[in-house]
C-alpha positions in Angstrom: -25.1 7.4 42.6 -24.5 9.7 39.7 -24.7 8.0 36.4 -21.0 9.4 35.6 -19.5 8.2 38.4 -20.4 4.6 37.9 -19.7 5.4 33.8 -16.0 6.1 34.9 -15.4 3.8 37.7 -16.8 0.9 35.0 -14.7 2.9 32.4 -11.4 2.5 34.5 -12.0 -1.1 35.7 -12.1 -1.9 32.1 -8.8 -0.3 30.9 -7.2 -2.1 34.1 -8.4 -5.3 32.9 -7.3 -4.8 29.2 -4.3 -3.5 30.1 -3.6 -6.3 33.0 -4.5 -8.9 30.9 -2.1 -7.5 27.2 -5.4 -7.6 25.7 -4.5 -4.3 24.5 -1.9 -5.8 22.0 -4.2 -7.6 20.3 -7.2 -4.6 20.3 -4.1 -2.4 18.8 -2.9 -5.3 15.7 -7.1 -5.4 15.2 -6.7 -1.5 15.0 -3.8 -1.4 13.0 -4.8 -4.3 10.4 -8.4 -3.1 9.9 -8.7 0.4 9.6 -6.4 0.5 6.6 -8.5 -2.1 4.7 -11.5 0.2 5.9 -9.8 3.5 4.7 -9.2 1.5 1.2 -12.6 0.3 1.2 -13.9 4.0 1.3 -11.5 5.6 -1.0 -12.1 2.7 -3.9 -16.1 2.8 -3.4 -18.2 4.6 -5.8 -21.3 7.0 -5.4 -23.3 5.0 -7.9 -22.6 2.0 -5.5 -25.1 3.2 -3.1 -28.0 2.6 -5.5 -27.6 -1.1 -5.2 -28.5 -0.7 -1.4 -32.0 1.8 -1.9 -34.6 -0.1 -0.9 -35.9 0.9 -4.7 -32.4 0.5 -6.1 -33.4 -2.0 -9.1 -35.8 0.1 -9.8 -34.2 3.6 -10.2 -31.5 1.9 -12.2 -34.3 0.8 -14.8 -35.3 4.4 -15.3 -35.0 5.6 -19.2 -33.8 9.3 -17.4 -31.7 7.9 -15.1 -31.4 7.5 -11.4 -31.5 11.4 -11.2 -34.7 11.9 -13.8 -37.8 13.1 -13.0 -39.3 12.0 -9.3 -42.7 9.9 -9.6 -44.7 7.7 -6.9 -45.6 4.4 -6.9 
């Protein structure tokens, strides 16, 4: 068989068993309840935040030039 045929077919037994079983209320409150603390997440987070998770991140914060000085190997 076609690999989008069994996709769908999979894809609407799925929705009938969400939907059969009001699973679907509780996937929507999830929804609804966590993509606002998401969205707040990303507006409040900083670009210099993403320095803590380099690899090298305690390192480049050492620098005397700063995290965007002059590029060296180690």
């Amino acid at each position: 068989m076609d690999r989008k045929i069994i996709l769908g077919f999979l894809y609407l037994i799925t929705l009938i068993a969400i939907f059969w079983t009001h699973v679907w209320f509780k996937i929507f409150l999830a929804l609804f309840v966590g993509l606002p603390i998401v969205y707040f997440h990303a507006i409040l987070r900083k670009p210099e935040d993403s320095l803590e998770d380099l690899r090298i991140g305690s390192l480049v914060n050492d620098l005397p030039n700063g995290p965007r000085g002059e590029y060296s190997t180690f």
